[in-house]
N, C-alpha and C positions, 0 to 999 in steps of 0.2 A: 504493500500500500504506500510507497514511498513518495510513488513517483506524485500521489494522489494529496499528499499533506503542501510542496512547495507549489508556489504559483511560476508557472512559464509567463517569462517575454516576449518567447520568440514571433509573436503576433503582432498586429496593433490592438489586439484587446488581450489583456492578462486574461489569464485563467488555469485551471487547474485540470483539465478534462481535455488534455491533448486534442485540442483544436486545430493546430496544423498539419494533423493527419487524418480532421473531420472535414474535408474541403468546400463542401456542398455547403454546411452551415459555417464556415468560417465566410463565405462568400456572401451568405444572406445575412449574415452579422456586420459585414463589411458594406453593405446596401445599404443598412439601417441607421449608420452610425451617422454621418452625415446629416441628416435629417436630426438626429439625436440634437448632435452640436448644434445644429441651427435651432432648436427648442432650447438649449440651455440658454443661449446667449439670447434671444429674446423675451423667452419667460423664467428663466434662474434669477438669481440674484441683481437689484438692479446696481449698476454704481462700481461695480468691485470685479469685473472681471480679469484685470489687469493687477491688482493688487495680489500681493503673496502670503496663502495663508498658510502656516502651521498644522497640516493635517495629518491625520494619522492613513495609511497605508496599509492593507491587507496584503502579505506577503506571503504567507501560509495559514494553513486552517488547522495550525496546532493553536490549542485551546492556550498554553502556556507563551507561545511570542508571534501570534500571525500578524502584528502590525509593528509598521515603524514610522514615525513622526518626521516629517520634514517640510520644509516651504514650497509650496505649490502653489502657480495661477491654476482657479479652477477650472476652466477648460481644458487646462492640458492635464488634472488627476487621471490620474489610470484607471478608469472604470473597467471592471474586470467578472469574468464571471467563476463563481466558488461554489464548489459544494464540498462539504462534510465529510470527510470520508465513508467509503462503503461498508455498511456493518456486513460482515459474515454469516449466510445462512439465515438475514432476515428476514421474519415473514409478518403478514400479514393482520394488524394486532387488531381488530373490530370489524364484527357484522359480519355475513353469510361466508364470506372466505377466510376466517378468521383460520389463525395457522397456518395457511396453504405460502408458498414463498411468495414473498414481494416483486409485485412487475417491476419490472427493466423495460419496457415496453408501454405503451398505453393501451388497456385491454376495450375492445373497439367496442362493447356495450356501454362502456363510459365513456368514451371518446368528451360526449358535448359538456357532459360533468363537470370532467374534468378542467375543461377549456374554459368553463364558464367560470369557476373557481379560482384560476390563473386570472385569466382576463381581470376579475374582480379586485385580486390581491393587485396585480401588474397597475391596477390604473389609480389605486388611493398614493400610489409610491411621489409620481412626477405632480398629483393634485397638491400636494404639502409643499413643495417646490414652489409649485406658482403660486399658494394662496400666502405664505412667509419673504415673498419676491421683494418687498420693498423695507424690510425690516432691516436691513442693514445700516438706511441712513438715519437709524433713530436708537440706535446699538448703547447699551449704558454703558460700558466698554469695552475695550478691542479683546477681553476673553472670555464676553459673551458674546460678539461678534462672530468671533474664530469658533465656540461651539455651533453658533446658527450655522455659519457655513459648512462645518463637520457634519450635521445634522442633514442638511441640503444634499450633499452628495454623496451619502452614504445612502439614502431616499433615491437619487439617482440610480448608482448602483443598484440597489434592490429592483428597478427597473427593467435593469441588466436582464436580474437575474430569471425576470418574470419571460420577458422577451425571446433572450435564450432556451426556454422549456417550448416557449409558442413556437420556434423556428425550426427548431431540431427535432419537435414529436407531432407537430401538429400540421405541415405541408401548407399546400396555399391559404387554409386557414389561420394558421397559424401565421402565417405574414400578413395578411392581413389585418387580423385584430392588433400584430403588434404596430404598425402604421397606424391604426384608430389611438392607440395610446397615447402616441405624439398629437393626435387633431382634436380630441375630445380638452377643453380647459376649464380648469376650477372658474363658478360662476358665470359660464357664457350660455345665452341664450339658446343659441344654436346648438349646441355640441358640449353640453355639463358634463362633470366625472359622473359618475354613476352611483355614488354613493351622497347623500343631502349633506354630512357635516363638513365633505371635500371643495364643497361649494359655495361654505362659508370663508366669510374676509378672516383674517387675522390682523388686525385693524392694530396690535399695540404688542410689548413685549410681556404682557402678561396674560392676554388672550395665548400666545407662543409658548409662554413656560407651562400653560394650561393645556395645552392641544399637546405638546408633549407628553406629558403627565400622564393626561385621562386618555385622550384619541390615540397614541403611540401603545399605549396600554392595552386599547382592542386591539390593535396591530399585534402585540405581542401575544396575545389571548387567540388570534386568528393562524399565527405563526405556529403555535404551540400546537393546536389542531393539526395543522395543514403539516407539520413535520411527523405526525403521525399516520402518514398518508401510506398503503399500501401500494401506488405508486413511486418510487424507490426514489427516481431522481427529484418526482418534487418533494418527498421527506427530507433528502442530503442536502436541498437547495435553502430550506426553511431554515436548517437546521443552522447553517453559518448566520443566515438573517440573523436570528438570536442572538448571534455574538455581539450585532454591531445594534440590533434593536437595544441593548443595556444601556448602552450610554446615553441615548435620545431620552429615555426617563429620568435615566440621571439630569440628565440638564434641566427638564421639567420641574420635578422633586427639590433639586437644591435652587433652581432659580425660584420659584413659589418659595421654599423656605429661605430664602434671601430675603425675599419681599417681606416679608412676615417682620424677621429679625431686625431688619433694618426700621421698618416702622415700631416695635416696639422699644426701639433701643430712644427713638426721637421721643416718643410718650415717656418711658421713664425721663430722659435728658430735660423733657418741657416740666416736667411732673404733673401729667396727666394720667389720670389713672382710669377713667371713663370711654371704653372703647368706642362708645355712642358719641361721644364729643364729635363728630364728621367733622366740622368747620376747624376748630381747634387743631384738630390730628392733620387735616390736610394742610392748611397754613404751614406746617413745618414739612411738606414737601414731602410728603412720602403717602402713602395709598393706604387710607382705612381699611380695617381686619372686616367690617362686614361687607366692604366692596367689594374684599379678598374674595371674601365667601360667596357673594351674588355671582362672579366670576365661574368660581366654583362650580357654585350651581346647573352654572350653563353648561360651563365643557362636560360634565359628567352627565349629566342629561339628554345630551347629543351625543355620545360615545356611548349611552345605553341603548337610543336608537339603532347603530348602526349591527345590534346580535338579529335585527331582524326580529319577524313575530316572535311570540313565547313558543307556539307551539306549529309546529312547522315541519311539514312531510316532504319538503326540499330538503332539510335538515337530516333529517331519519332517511331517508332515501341515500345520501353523503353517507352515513354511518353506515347504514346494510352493506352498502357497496366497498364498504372500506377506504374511498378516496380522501375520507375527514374523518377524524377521531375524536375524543374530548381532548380535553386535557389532563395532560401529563396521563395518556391511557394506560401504558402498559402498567403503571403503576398503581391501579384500580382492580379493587380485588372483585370481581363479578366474572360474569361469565363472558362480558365482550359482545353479547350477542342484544341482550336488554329483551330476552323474549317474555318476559314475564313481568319485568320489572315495572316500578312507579315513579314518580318523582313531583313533590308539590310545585305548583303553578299558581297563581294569582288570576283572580280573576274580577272584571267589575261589571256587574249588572245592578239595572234598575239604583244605582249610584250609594251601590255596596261593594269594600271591599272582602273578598273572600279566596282562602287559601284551599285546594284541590287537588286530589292527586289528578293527573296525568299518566298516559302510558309515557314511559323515560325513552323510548324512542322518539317521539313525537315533539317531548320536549327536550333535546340535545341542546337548543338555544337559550333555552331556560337556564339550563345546567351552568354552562359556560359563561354566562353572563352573570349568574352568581357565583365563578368562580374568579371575575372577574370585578367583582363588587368586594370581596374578598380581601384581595389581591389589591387593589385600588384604595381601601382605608389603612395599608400600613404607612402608606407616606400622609395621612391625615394626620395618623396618632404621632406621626414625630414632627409634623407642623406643631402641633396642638402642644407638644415638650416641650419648642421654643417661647412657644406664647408664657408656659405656666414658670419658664425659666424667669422670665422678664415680670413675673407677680400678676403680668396683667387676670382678669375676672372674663376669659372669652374661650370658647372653644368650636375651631371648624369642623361641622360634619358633612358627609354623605347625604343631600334629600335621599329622599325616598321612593320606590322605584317609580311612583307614580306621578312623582312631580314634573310638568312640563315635558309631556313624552308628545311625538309625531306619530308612531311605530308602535303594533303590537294592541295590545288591550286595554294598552290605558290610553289612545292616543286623543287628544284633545280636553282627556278627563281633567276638572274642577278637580284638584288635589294638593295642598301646600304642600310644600318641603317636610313637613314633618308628619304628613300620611293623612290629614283630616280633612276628610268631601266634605267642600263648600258651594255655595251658590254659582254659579258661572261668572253675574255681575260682580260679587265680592272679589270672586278670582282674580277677574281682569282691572278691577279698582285696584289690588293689592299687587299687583304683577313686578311694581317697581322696587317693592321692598324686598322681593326674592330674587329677581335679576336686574342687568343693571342694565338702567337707565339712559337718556340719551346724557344728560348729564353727570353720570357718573364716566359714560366712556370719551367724555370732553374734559371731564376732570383728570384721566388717567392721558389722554393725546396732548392735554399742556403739561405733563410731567415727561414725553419723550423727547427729551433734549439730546442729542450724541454728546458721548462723553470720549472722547478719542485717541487723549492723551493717556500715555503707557503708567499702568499703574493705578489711575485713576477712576472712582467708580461715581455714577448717576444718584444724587441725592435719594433715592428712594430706592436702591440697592444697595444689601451690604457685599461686602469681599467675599470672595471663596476662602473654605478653610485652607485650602490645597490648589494649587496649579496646579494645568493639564501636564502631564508626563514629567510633573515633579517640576516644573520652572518656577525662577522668584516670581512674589508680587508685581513686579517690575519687567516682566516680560514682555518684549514687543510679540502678540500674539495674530498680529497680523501688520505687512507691513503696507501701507494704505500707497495705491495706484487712481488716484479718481477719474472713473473716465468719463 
């Protein structure tokens, strides 16, 4: 498996899957790329193509050193395609073929399944690209800059890698849909991503530390699935995602608990000790904890959208067939098959809520999205650390699944954040104190000021505890090109 851990240059795309002696797809890889570069450079990043940033480099897909750090323009990163190495005698870990060995192959009763679960993953990658495109000229500083851009073209990448599986298993369909991926753009009339939250703006850097956070999070939760795939090469290809989906939360996670710390650090400094002060708390330039939280609200509320219904026979149909797993499956003690099994569901009728079982096939979306809801309140409870570090009297939660849904059973349901069916009117009278406002996201657009200079961070951000790859405070983490 040697040859399968380091990544080859001898291409113009890195990779790992001896590509220049797959010639057919090194060819249709080498069609597409072109068209790639002309999407990065009008819809990546605006402002900064020319500038050098500090990225980190997939070199190998050992878990202990595949990447190495250096200065690169982003158009000329090596977007490269990586899979996992091949596990030995893999088979099949859910639903009717369970045990039988894992395809090497696309097995042709799943063919469109399959395709449609690519496609899907493939096109939320270059959506975060376009929708995060102008956030550099409002960067609090150049090392959160340099993570937005690491974040950008690793999202590229993943691209890559979606591309790569349409081109090599999937024939003229598969060039095709990978061509739709380049034309479909976050929020265009014509031609939207296909998923609703890929089409929202990311209007400010804490919509971005948010969308990392909670939407990277289903990313990760869809990852975790789809690497469990009886399909081998899109299991190996998830399976590296993983590696580079960590750090995108990380930047979520500690950018929101930046935000956090840094405002409570100004409340104690003012000696205010009333997190409701708004006027007060803003005045000293940093972003009140329950604007934090209306924030909150939102990204987690559309990132619960995006599991699709609760209970869903596309869902169970993926499982039977083996192309989608839960998560972390093999590690699920049942039988794999769910022929019997249950699993509680929510349900709202006649403007009750009520908990149900469900057959556990049916509900897989269910499943995962509370394993995802899970998963999603550990970086709450260590928000919520910093707050009681600081003495302040507040703590950030999770609404509740009902709050503010599109999607699914509760969609358009009268519900606050804290689970209690109200009136529709009350709802929409109260809408402002649970999400924010046009005024709270003008209060947050006059605190993005660019902060530029090396070392220095944005009134309403504190410091990282740690540099990236171990560098001073004082790190030029990108060296600015403006064009």
């Amino acid at each position: 498996m040697a040859e399968l851990i380091n990544v080859s240059y001898d291409t113009q795309i890195p990779n790992n899957v001896s590509l220049s002696t797959d010639r057919r797809v090194l060819k249709a890889l080498e069609r597409w790329h072109p068209g790639y570069i002309t999407w990065w450079k009008g819809l990546g990043p605006v402002g900064f193509q020319e500038s050098s940033v500090y990225l980190r480099t997939a070199v190998s897909v050992d878990p202990k050193g595949w990447a190495k750090f250096d200065y690169v323009k982003m158009p000329d990163y090596r977007w490269g395609i990586l899979l996992a190495p091949q596990v030995d005698g893999r088979t099949i870990p859910c639903g009717e073929h369970y045990g039988q060995p894992a395809w090497q192959e696309v097995p042709g009763e799943y063919r469109s399944m399959l395709r449609r679960l690519i496609v899907i993953q493939g096109d939320t990658e270059p959506a975060s690209v376009e929708q995060q495109r102008f956030l550099g000229k409002t960067a609090p500083s150049l090392y959160d800059m340099r993570n937005l851009f690491q974040v950008n073209v690793e999202e590229g990448r993943h691209l890559w890698a979606m591309v790569y599986l349409l081109q090599k298993y999937f024939g003229a369909d598969g060039r095709e849909e990978a061509d739709d991926l380049l034309r479909r753009q976050s929020g265009s009339e014509e031609a939207p991503r296909m998923l609703g939250a890929f089409n929202e703006e990311t209007p400010d850097w804490l919509s971005f530390f948010m969308f990392t956070y909670f939407t990277d999070r289903d990313g990760k939760m869809q990852l975790e699935s789809l690497a469990q795939s009886g399909f081998d090469p899109l299991s190996r290809t998830c399976r590296f995602m993983l590696t580079e989906e960590a750090h995108h939360m990380f930047v979520g996670e500690t950018g929101v608990g930046r935000t956090i710390q840094r405002t409570c650090e100004a409340m104690n400094e003012a000696g205010i000790t009333d997190p409701y002060d708004i006027d007060r708390v803003r005045a000293l330039g940093v972003i009140d904890l329950p604007t934090i939280q209306k924030k909150l609200n939102l990204h987690y509320t559309l990132s619960l959208d995006l599991f699709g219904g609760e209970v869903s026979t596309n869902a169970a149909n993926a499982f039977n067939a083996g192309v989608k797993g839960r998560y972390h499956e093999i590690k699920i003690e049942d039988d794999h098959q769910l022929k019997e099994a249950t699993y509680p569901v929510s349900e709202f009728t006649e403007g009750r809520i009520e908990v149900k079982d469900a057959p556990a096939l049916t509900a897989i979306n269910m499943r995962l999205r509370d394993d995802y809801s899970a998963d999603a309140a550990g970086g709450v409870k260590r928000w919520n650390v910093i707050i009681s570090k600081y003495n302040i009297d507040y703590q950030m939660k999770l609404p509740h699944e009902g709050f503010h849904r599109q999607i699914g059973v509760f969609s358009a349901a009268p519900i606050t954040p804290q689970g209690d069916v109200v009136a529709k009117e009350e709802w929409d009278q109260r809408r402002d104190e649970w999400l924010p406002s046009k005024a709270d996201g003008d209060f947050i657009q006059s605190l993005m000021k660019p902060v530029w200079e090396t070392g220095k961070y944005a009134s309403w951000i504190a410091p990282p505890r740690i540099g990236i790859d171990n560098k001073p405070g004082d790190f030029e983490y990108v060296q600015l090109h403006m064009a």
